[in-house]
PQR file with spaces between the fields and no chain letter, atoms N, CA, C, O and H, PARSE charges and radii, in Angstrom:
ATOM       1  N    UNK     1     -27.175  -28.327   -4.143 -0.4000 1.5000
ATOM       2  CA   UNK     1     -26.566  -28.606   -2.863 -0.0000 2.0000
ATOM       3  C    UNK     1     -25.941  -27.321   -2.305  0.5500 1.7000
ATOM       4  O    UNK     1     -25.276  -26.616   -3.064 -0.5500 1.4000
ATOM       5  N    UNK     2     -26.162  -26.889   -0.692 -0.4000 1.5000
ATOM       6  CA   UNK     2     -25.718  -26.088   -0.810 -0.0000 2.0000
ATOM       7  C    UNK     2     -24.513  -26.365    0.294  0.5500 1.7000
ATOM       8  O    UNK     2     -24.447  -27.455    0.862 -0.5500 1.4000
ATOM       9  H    UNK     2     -26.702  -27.462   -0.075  0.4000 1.0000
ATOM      10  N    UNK     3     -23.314  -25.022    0.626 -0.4000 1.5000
ATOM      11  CA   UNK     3     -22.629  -25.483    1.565 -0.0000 2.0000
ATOM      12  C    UNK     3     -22.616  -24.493    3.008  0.5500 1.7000
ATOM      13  O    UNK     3     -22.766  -23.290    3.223 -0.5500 1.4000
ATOM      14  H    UNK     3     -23.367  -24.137    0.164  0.4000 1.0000
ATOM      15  N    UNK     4     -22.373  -25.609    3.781 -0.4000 1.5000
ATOM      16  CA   UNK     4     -22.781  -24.515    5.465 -0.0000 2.0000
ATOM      17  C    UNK     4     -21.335  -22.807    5.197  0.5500 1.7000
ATOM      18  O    UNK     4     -20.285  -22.650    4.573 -0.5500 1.4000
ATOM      19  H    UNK     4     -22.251  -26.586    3.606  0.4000 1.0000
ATOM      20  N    UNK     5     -22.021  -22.140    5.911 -0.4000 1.5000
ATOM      21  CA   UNK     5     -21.388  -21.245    6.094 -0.0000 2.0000
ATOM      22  C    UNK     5     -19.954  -21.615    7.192  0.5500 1.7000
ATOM      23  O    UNK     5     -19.687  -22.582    7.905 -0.5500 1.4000
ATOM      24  H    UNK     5     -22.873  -22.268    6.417  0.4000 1.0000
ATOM      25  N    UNK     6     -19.168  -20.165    6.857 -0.4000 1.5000
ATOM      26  CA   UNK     6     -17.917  -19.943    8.054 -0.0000 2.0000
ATOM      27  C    UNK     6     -18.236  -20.114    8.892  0.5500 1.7000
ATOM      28  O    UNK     6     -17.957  -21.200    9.401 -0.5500 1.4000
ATOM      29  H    UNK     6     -19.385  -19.379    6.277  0.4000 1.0000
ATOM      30  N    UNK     7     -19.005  -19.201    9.578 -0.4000 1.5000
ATOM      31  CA   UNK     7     -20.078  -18.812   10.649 -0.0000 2.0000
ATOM      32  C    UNK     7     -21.086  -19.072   11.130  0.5500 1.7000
ATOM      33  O    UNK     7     -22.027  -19.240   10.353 -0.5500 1.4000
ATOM      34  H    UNK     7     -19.232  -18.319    9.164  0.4000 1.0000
ATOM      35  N    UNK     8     -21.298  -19.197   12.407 -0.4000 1.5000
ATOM      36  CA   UNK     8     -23.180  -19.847   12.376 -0.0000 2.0000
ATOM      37  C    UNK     8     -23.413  -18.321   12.031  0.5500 1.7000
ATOM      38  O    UNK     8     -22.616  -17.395   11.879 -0.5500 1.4000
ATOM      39  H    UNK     8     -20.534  -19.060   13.037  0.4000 1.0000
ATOM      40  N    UNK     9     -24.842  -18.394   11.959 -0.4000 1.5000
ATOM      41  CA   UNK     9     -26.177  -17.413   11.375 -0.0000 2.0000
ATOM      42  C    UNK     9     -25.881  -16.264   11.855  0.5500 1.7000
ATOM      43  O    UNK     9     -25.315  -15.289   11.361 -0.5500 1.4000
ATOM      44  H    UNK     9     -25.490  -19.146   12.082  0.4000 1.0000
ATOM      45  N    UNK    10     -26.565  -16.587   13.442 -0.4000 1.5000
ATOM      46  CA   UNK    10     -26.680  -15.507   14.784 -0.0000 2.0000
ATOM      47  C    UNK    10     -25.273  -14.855   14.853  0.5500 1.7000
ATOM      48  O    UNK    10     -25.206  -13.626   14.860 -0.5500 1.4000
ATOM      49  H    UNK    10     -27.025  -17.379   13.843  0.4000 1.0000
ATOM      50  N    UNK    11     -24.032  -15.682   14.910 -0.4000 1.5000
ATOM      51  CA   UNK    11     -22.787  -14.891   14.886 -0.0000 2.0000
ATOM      52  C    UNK    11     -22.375  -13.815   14.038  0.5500 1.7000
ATOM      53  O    UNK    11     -21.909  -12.801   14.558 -0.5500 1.4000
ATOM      54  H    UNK    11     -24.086  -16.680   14.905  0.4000 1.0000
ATOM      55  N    UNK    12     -22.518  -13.932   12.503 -0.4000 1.5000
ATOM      56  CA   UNK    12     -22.666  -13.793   11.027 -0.0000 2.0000
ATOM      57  C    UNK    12     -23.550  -12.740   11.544  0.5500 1.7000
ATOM      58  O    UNK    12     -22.825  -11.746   11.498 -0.5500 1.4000
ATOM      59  H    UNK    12     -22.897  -14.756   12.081  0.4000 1.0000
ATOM      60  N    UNK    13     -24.471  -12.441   11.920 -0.4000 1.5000
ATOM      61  CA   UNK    13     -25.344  -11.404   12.060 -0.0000 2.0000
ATOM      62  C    UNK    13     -25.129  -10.355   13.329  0.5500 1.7000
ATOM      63  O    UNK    13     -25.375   -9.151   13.257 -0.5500 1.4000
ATOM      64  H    UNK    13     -25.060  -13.248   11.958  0.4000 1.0000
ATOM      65  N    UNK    14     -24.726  -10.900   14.267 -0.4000 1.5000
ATOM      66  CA   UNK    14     -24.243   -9.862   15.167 -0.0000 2.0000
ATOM      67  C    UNK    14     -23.122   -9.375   14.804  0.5500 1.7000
ATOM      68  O    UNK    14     -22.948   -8.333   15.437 -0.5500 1.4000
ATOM      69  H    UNK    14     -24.526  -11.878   14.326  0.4000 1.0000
ATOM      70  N    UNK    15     -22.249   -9.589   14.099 -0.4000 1.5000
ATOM      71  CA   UNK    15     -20.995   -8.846   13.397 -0.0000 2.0000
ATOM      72  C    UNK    15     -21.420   -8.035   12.226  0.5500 1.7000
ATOM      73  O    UNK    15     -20.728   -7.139   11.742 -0.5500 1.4000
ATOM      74  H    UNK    15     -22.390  -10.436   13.585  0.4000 1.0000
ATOM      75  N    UNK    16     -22.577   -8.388   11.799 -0.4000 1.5000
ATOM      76  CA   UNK    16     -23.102   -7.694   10.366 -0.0000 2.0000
ATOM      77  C    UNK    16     -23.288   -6.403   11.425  0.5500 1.7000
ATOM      78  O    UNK    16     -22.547   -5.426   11.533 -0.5500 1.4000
ATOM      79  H    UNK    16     -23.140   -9.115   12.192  0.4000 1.0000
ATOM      80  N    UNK    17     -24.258   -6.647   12.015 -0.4000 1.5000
ATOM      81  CA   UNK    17     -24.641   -4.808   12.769 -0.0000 2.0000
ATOM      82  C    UNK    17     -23.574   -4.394   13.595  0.5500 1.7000
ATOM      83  O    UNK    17     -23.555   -3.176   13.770 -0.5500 1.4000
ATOM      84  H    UNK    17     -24.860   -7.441   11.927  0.4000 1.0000
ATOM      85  N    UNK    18     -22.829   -4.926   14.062 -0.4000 1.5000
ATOM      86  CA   UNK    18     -21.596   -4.518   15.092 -0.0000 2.0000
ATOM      87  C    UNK    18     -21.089   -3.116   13.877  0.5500 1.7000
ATOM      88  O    UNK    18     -20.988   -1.928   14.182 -0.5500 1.4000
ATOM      89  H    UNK    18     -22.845   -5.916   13.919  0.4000 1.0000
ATOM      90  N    UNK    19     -20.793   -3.843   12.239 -0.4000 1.5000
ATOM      91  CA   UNK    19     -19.701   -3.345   11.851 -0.0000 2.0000
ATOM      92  C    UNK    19     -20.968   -2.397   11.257  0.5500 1.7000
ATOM      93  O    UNK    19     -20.533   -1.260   11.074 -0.5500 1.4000
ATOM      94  H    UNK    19     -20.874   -4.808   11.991  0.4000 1.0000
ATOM      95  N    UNK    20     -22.242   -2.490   10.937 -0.4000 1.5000
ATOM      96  CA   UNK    20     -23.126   -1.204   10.259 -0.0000 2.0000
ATOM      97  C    UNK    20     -23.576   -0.269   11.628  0.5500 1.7000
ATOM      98  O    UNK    20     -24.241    0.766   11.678 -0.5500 1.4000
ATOM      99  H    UNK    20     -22.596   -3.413   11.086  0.4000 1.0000
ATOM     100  N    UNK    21     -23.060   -0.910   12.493 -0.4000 1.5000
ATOM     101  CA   UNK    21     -23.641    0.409   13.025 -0.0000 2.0000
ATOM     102  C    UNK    21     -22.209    1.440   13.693  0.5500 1.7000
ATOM     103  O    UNK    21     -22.422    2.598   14.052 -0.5500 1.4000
ATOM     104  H    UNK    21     -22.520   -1.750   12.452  0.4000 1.0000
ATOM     105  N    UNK    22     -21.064    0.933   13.763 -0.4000 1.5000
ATOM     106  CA   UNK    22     -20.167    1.429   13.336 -0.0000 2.0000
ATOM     107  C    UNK    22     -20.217    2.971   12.304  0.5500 1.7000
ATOM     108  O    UNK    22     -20.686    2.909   11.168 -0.5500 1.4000
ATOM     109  H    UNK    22     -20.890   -0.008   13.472  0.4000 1.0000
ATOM     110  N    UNK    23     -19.559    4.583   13.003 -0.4000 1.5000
ATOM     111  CA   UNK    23     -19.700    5.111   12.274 -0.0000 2.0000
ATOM     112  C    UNK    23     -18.165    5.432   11.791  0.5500 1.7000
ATOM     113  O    UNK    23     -17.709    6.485   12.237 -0.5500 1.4000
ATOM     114  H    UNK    23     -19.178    4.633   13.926  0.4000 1.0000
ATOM     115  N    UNK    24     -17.485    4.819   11.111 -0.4000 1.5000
ATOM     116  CA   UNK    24     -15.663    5.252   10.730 -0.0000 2.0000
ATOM     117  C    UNK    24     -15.757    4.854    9.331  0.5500 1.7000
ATOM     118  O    UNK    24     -16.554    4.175    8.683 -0.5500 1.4000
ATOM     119  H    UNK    24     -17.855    3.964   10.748  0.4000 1.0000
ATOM     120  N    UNK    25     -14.850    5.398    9.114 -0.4000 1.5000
ATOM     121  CA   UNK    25     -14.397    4.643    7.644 -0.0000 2.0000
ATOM     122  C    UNK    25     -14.240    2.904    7.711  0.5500 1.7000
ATOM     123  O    UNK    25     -14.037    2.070    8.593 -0.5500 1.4000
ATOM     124  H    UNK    25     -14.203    5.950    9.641  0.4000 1.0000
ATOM     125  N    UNK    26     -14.448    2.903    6.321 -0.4000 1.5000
ATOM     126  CA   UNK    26     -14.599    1.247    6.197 -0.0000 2.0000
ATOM     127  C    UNK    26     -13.286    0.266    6.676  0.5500 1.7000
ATOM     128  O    UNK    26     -13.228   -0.925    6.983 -0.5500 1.4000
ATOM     129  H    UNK    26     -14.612    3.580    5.604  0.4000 1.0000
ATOM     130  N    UNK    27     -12.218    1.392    6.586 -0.4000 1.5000
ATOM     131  CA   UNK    27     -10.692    0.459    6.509 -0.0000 2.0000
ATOM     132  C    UNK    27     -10.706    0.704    7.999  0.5500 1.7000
ATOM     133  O    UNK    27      -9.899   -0.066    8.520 -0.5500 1.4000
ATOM     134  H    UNK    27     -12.266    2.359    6.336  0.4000 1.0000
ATOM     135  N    UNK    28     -11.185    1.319    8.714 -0.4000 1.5000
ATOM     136  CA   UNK    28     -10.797    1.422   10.125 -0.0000 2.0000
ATOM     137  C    UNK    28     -11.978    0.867   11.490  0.5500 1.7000
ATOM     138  O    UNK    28     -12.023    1.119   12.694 -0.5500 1.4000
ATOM     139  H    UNK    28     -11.840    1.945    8.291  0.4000 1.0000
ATOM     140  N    UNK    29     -12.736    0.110   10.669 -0.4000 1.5000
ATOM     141  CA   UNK    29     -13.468   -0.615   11.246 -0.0000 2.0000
ATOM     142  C    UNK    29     -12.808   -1.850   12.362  0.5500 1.7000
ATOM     143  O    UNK    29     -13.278   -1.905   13.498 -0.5500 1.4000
ATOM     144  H    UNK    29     -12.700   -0.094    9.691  0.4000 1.0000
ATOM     145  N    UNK    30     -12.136   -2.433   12.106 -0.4000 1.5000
ATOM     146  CA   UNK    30     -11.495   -3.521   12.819 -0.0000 2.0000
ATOM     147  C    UNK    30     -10.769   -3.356   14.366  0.5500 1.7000
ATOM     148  O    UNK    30     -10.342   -2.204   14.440 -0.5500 1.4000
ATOM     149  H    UNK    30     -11.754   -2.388   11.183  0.4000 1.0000
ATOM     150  N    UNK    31     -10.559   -3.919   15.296 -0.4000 1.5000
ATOM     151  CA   UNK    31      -9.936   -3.667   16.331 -0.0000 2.0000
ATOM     152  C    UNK    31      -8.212   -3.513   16.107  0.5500 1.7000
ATOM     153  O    UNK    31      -7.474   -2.956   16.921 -0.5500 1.4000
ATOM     154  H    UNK    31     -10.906   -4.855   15.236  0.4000 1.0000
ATOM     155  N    UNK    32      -7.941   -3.894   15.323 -0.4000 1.5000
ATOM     156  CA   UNK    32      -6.321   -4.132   14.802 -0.0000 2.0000
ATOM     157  C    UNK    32      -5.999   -3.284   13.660  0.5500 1.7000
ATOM     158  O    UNK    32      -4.823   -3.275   13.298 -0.5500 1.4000
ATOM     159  H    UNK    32      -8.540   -4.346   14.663  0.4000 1.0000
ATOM     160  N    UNK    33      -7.083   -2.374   12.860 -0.4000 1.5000
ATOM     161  CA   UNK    33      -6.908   -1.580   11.919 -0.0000 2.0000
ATOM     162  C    UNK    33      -6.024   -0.371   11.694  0.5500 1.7000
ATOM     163  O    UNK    33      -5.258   -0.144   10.758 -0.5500 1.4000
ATOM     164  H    UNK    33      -8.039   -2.381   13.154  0.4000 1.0000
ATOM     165  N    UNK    34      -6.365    0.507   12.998 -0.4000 1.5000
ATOM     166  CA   UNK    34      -5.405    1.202   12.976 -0.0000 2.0000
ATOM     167  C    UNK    34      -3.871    1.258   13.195  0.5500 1.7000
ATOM     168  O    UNK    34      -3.172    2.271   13.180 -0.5500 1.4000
ATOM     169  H    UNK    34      -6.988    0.322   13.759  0.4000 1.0000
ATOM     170  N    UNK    35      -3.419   -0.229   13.436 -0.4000 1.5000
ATOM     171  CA   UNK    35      -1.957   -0.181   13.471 -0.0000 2.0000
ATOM     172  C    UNK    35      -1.957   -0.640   11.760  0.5500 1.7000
ATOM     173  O    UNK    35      -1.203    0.104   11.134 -0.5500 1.4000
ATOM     174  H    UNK    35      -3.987   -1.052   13.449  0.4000 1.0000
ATOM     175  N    UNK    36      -2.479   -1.455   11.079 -0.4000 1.5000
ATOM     176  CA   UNK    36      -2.039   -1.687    9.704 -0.0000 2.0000
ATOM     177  C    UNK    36      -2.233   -0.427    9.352  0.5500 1.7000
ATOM     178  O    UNK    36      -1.117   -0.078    8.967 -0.5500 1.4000
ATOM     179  H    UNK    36      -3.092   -2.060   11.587  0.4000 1.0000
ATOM     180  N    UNK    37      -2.989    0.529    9.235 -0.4000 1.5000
ATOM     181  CA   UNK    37      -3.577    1.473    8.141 -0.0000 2.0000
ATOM     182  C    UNK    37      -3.062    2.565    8.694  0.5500 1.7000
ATOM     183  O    UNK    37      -3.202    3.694    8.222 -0.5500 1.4000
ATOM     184  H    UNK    37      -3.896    0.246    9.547  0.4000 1.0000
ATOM     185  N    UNK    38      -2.270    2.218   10.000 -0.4000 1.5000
ATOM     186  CA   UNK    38      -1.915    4.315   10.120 -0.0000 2.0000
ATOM     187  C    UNK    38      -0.593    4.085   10.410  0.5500 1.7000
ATOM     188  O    UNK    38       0.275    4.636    9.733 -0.5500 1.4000
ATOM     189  H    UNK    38      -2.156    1.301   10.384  0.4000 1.0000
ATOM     190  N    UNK    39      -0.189    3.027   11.719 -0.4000 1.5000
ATOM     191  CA   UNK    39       0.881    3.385   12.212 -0.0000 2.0000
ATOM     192  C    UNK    39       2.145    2.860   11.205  0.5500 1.7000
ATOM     193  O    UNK    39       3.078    3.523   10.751 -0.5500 1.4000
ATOM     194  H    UNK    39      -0.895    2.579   12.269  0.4000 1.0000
ATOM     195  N    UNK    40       1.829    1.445   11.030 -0.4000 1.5000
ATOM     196  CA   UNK    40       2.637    0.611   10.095 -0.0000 2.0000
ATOM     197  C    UNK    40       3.389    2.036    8.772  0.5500 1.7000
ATOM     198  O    UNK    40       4.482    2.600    8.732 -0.5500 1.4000
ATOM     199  H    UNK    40       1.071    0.907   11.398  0.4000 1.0000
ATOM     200  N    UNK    41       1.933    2.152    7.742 -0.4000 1.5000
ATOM     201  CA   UNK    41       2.579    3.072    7.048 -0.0000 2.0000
ATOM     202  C    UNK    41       3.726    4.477    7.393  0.5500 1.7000
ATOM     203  O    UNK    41       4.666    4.946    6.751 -0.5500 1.4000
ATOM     204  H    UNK    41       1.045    1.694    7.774  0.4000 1.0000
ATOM     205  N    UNK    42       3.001    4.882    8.924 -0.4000 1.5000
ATOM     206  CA   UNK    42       3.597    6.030    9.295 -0.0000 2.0000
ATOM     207  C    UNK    42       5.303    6.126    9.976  0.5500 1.7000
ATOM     208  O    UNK    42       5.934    7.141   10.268 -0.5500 1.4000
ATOM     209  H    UNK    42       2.238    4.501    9.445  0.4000 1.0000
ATOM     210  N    UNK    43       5.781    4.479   10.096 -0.4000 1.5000
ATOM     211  CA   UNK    43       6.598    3.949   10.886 -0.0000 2.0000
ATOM     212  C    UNK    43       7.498    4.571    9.282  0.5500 1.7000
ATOM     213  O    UNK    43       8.021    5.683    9.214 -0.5500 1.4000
ATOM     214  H    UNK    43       5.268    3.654    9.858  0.4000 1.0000
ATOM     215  N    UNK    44       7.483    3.344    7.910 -0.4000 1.5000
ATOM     216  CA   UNK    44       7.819    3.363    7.258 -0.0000 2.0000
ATOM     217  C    UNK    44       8.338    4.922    6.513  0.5500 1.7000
ATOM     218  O    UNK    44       9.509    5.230    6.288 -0.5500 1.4000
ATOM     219  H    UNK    44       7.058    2.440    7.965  0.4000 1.0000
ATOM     220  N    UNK    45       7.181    5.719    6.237 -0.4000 1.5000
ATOM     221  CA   UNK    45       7.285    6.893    5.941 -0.0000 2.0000
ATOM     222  C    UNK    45       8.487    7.901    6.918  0.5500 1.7000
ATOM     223  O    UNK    45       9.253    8.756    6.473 -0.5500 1.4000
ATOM     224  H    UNK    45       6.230    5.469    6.420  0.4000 1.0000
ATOM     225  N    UNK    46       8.348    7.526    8.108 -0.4000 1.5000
ATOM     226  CA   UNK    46       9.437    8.524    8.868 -0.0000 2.0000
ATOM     227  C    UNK    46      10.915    7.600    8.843  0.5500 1.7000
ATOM     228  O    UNK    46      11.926    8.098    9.338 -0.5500 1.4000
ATOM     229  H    UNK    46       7.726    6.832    8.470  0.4000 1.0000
ATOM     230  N    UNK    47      10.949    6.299    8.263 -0.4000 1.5000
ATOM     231  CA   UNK    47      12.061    5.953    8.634 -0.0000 2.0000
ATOM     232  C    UNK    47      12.852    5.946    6.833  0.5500 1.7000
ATOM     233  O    UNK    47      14.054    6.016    6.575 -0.5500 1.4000
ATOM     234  H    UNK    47      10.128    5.894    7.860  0.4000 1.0000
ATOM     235  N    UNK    48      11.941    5.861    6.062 -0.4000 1.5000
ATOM     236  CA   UNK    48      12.283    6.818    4.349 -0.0000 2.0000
ATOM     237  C    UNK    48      13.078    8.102    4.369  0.5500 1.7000
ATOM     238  O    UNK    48      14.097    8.365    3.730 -0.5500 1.4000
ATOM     239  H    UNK    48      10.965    5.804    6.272  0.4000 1.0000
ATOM     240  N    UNK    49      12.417    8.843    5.222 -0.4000 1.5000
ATOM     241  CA   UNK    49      12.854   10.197    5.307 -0.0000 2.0000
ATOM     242  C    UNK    49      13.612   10.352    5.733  0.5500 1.7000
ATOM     243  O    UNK    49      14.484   11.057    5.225 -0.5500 1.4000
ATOM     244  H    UNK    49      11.589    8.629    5.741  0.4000 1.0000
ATOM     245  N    UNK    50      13.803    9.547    7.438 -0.4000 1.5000
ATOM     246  CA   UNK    50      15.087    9.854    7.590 -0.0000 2.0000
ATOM     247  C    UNK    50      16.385    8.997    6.924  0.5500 1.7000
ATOM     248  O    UNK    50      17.437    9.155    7.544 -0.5500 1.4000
ATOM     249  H    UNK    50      13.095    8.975    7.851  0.4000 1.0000
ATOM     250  N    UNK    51      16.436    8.303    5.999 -0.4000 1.5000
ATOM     251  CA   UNK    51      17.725    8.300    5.474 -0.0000 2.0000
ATOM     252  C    UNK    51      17.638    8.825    4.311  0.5500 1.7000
ATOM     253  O    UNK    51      18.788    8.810    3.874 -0.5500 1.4000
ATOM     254  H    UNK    51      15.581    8.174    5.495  0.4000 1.0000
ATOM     255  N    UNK    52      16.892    9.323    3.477 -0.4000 1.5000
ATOM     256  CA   UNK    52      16.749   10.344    2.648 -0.0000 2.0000
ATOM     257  C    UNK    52      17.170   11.462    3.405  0.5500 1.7000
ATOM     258  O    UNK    52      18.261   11.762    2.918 -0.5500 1.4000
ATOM     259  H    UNK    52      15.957    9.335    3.832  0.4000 1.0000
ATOM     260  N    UNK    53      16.977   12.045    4.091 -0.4000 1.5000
ATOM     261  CA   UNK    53      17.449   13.039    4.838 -0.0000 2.0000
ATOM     262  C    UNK    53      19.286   12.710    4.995  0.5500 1.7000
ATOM     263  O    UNK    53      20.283   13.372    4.708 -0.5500 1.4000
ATOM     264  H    UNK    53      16.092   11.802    4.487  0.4000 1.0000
ATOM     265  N    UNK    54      19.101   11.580    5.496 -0.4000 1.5000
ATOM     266  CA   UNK    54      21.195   11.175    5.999 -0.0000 2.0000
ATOM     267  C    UNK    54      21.804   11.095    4.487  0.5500 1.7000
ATOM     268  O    UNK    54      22.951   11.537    4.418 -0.5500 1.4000
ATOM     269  H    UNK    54      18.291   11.042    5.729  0.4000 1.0000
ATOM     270  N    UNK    55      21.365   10.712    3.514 -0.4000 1.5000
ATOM     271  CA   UNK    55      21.889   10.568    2.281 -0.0000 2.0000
ATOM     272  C    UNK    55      21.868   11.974    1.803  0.5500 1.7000
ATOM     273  O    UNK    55      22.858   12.494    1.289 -0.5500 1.4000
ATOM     274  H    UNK    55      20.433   10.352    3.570  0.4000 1.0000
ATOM     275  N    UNK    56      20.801   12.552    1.965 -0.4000 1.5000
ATOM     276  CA   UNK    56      21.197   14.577    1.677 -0.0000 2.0000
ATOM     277  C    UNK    56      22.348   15.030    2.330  0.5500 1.7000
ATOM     278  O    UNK    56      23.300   15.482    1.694 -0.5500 1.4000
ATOM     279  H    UNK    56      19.997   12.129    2.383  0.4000 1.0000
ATOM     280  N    UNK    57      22.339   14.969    3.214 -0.4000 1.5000
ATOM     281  CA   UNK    57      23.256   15.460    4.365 -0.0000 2.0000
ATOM     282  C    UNK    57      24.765   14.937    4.005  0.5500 1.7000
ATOM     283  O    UNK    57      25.719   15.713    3.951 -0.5500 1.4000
ATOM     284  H    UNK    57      21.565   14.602    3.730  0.4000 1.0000
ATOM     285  N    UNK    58      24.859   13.671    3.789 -0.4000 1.5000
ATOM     286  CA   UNK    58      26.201   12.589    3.865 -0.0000 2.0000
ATOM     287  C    UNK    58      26.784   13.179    2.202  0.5500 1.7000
ATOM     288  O    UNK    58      27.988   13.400    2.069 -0.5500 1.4000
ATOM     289  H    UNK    58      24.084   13.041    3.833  0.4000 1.0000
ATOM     290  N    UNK    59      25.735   13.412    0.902 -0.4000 1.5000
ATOM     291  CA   UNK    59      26.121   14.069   -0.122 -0.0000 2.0000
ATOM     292  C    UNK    59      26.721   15.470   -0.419  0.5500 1.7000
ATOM     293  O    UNK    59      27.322   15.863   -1.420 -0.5500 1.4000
ATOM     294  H    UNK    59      24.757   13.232    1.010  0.4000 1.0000
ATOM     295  N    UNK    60      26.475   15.949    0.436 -0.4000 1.5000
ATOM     296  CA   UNK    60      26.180   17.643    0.516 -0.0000 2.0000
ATOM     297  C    UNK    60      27.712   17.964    1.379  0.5500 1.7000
ATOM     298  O    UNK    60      28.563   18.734    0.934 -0.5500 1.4000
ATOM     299  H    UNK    60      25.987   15.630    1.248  0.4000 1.0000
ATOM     300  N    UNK    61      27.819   17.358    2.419 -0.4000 1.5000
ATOM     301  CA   UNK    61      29.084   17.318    3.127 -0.0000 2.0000
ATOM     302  C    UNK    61      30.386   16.428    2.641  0.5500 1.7000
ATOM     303  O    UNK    61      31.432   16.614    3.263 -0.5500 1.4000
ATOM     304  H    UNK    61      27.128   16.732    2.780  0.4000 1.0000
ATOM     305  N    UNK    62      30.377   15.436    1.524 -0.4000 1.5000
ATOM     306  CA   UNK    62      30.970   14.753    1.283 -0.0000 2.0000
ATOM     307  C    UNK    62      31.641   13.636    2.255  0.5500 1.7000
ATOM     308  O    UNK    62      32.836   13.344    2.199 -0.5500 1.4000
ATOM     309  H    UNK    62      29.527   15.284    1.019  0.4000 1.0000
ATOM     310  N    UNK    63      30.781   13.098    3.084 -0.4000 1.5000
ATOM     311  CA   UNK    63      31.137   12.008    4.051 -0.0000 2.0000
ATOM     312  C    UNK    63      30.700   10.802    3.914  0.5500 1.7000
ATOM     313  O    UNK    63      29.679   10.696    3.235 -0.5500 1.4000
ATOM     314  H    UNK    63      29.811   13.335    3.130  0.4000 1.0000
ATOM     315  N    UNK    64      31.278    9.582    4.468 -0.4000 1.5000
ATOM     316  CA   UNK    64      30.504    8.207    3.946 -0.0000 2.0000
ATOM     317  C    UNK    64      30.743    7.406    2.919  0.5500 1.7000
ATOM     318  O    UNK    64      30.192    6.328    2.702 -0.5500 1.4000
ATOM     319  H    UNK    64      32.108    9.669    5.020  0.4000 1.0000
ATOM     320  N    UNK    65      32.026    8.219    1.927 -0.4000 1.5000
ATOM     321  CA   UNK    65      32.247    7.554    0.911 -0.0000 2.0000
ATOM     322  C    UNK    65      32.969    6.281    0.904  0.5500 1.7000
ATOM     323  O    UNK    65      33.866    5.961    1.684 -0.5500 1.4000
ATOM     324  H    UNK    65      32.475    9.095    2.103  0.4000 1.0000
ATOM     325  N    UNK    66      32.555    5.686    0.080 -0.4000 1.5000
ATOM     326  CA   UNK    66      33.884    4.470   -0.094 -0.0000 2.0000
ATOM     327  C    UNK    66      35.026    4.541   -1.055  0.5500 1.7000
ATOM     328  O    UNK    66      35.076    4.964   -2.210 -0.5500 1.4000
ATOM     329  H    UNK    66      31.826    5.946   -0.553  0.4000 1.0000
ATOM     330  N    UNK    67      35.892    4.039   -0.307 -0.4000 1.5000
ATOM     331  CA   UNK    67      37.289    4.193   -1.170 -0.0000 2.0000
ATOM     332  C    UNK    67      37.735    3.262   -1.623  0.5500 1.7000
ATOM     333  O    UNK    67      38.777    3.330   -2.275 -0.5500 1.4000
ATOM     334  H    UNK    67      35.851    3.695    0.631  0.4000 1.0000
């Protein structure tokens, strides 16, 4: 027995060549990809740094402490 697909056929197949004829990397294939795979991470990464950066700074000057 078998079971129907997600997709009809013809749909299933025009997305098959949409995405092979596509020339990018595999993760950046999608219309929504580049905010997961670049910006998202890149948001995170600059907002690490900068309180790594304020915690250098806040150590180094001795400010911020609790009493």
């Amino acid at each position: 027995m078998t079971e129907p697909g997600f997709l009809a056929r013809e749909r299933l197949l025009k997305r098959q060549q949409l995405f092979q004829s596509i020339h990018k990397h595999t993760y950046l294939k999608g219309p929504y990809d580049k905010i997961t795979s670049v910006a998202i991470p890149l948001a995170l990464a600059l907002a690490s740094g900068t309180l790594i950066v304020r915690g250098i700074y806040n150590m180094s000057h001795g400010v911020g402490k609790k009493e």
